[in-house]
TORPA-4810 file (N, C-alpha, C, O; in nm, 3 decimals):
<nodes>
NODE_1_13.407_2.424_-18.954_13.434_2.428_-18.812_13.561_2.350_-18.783_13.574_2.232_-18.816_X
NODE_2_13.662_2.425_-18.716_13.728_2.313_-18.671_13.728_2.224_-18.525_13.700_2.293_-18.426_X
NODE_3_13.751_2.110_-18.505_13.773_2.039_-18.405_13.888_2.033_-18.303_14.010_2.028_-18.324_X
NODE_4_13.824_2.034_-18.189_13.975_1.957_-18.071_13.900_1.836_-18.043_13.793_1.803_-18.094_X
NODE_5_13.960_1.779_-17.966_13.995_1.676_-17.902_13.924_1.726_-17.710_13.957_1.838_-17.669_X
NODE_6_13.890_1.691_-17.673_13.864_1.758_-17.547_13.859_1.669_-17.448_13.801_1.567_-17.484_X
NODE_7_13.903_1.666_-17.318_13.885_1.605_-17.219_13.901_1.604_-17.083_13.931_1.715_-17.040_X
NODE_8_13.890_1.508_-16.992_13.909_1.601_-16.869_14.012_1.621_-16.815_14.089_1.528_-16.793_X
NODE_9_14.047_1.773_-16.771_14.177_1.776_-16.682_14.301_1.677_-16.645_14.286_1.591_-16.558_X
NODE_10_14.420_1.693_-16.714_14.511_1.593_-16.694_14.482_1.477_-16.767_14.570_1.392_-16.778_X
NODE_11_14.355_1.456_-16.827_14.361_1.297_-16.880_14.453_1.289_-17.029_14.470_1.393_-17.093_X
NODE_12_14.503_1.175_-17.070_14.622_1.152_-17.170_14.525_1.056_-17.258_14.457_0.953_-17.248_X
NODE_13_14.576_1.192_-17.383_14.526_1.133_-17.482_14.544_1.005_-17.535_14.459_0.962_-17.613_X
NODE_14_14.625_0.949_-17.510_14.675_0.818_-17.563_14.571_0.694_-17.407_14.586_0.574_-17.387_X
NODE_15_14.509_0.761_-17.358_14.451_0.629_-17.278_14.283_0.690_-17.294_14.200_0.680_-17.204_X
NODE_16_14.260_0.745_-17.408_14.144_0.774_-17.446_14.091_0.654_-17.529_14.133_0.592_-17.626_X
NODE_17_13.931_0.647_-17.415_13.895_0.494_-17.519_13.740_0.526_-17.587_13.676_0.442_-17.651_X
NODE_18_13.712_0.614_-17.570_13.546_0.626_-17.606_13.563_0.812_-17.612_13.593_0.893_-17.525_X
NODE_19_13.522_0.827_-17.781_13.507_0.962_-17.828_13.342_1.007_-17.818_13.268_0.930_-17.880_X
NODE_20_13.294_1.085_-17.769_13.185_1.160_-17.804_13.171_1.255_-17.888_13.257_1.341_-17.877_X
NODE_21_13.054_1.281_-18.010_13.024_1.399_-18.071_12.915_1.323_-18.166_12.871_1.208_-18.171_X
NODE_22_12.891_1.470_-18.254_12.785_1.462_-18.301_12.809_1.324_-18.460_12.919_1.312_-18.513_X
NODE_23_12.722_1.266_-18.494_12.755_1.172_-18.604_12.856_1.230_-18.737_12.960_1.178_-18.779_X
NODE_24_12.793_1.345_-18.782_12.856_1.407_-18.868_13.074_1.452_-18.812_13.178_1.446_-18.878_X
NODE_25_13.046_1.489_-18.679_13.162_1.543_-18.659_13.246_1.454_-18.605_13.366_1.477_-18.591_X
NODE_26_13.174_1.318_-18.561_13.260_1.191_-18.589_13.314_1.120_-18.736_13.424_1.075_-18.769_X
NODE_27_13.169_1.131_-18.817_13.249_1.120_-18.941_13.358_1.205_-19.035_13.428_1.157_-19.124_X
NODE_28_13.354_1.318_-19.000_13.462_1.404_-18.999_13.577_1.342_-18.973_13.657_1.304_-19.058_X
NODE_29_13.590_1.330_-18.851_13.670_1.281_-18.772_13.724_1.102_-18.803_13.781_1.043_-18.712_X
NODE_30_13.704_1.046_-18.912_13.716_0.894_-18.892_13.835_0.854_-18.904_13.869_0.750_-18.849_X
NODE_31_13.937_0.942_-18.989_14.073_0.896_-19.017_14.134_0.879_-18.852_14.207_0.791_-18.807_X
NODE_32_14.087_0.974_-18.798_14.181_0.999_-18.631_14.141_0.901_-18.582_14.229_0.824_-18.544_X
NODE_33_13.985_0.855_-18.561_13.978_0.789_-18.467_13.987_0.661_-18.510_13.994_0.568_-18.429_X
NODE_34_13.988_0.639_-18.655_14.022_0.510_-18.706_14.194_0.393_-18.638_14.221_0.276_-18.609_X
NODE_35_14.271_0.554_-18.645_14.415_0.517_-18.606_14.443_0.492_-18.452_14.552_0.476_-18.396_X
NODE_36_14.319_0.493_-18.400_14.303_0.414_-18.250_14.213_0.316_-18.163_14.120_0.317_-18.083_X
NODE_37_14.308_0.224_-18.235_14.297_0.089_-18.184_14.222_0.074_-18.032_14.287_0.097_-17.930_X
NODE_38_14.130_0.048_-18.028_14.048_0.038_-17.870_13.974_0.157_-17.843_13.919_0.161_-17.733_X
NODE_39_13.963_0.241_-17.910_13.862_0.369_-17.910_13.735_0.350_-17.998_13.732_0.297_-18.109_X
NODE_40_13.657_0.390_-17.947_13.525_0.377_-18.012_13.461_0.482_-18.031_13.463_0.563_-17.939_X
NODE_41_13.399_0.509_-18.130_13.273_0.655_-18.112_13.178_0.615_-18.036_13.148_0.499_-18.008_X
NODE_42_13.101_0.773_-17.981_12.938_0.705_-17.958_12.880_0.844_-17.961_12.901_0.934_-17.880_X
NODE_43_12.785_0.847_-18.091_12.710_0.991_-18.128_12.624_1.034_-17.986_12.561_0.955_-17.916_X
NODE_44_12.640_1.189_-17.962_12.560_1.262_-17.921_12.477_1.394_-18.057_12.505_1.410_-18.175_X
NODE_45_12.370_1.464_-17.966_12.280_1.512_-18.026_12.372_1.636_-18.114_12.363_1.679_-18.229_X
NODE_46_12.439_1.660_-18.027_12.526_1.783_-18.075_12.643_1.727_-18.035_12.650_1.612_-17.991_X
NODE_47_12.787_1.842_-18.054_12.912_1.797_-17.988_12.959_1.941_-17.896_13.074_1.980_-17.875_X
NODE_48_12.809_2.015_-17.841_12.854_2.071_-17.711_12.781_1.990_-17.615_12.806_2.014_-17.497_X
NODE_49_12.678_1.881_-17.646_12.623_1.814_-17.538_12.738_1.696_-17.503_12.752_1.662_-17.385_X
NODE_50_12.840_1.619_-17.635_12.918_1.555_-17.605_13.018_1.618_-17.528_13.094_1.541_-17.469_X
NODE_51_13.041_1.753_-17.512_13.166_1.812_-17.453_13.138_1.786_-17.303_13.214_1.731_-17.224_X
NODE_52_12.992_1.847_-17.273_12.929_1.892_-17.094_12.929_1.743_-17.076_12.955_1.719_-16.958_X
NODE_53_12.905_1.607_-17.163_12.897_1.503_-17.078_13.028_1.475_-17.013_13.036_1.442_-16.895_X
NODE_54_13.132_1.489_-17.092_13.251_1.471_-17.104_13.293_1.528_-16.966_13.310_1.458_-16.866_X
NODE_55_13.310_1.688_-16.972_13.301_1.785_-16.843_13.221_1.739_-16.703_13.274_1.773_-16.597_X
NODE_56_13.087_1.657_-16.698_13.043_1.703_-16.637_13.081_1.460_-16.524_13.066_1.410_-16.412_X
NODE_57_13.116_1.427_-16.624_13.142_1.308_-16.574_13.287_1.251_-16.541_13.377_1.329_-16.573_X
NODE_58_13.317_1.165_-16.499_13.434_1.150_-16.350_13.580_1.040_-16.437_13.682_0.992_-16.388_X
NODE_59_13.525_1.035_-16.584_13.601_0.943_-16.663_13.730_0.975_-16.782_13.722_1.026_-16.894_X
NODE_60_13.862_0.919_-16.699_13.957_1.006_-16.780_13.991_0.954_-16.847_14.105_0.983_-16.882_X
NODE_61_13.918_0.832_-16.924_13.901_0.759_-17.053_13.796_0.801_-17.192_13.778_0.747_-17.301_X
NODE_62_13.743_0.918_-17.131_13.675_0.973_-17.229_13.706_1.127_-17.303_13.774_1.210_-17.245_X
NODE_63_13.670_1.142_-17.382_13.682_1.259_-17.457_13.586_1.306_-17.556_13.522_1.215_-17.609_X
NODE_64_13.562_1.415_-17.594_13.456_1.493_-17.698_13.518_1.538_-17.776_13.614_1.601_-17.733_X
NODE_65_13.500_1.532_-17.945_13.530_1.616_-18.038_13.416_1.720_-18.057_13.297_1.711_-18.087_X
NODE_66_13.502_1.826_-18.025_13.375_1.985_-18.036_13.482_2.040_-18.022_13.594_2.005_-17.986_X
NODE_67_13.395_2.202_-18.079_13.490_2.346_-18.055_13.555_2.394_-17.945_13.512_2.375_-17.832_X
NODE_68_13.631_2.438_-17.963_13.724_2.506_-17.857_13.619_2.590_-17.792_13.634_2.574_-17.671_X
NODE_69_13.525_2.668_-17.813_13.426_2.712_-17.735_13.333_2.609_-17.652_13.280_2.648_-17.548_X
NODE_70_13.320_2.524_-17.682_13.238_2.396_-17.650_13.304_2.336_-17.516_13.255_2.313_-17.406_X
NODE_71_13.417_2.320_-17.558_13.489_2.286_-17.462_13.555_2.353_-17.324_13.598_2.310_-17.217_X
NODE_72_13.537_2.498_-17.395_13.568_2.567_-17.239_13.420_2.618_-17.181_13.426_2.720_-17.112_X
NODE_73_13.322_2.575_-17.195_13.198_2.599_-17.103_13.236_2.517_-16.985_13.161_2.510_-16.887_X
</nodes>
């Protein structure tokens, strides 16, 4: 599978501080998020439930690693 980066409208990646997704697709993911200093993971069940939290909440400090399908629900 591959990964984006996902987040809300207009928010900049570089003031992203807290990644959502699933454990596995964070550990996937560790080199990236390793190389940012003040970002943290925090596992969800899946990484389309990390996407809709992402989508569905008011914070342009957050972001989801999930599919490009995931992300445009």
């Amino acid at each position: 599978m591959e990964h984006i980066v996902a987040g809300r409208p207009g928010a900049d990646l570089a003031a992203v501080r807290v990644v959502r997704s699933h454990p596995v697709a964070l550990q996937q993911c560790a080199a990236w998020l390793g190389a940012r200093p003040g970002c943290r993971a925090e596992a969800c069940a899946d990484s389309a439930t990390a996407a809709q939290i992402v989508a569905d909440g008011d914070d342009p400090t957050a972001a989801a690693i999930c599919s490009e399908e995931a992300a445009s629900r």
